[in-house]
TILUM-798593 format. One record per residue (C-alpha): x, y, z. Coordinates in steps of 0.2 Angstrom, whole numbers, plus 2048, in hexadecimal, padded with zeros to 3 digits. Layout:
BEGIN
XYZ/...
% end
This chain:
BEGIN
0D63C99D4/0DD3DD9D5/0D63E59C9/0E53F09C5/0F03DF9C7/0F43D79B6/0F63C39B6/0FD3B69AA/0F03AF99D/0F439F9A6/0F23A59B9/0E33AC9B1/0DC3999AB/0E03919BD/0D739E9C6/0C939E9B9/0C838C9B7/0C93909A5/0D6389999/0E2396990/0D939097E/0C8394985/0CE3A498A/0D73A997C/0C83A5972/0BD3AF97C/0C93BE97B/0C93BC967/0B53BC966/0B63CC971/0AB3C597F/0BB3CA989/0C73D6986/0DA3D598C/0E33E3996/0F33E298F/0FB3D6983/10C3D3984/
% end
């Protein structure tokens, strides 16, 4: 992934492995913060 380059949660979960629930868990205990929230 581009560091400056911002992806769909769900491109995000395919290229992770990750599902979007797990990752949207993550982002709302604050393990992982999200760039930009549209």
């Amino acid at each position: 992934m581009d560091d400056n380059e911002l992806y769909p949660i769900g491109d995000v979960a395919r290229r992770t492995g990750l599902n979007v629930s797990a990752i949207r868990y993550y982002s709302d205990a604050g393990i992982i913060a999200p760039t930009q929230v549209t």
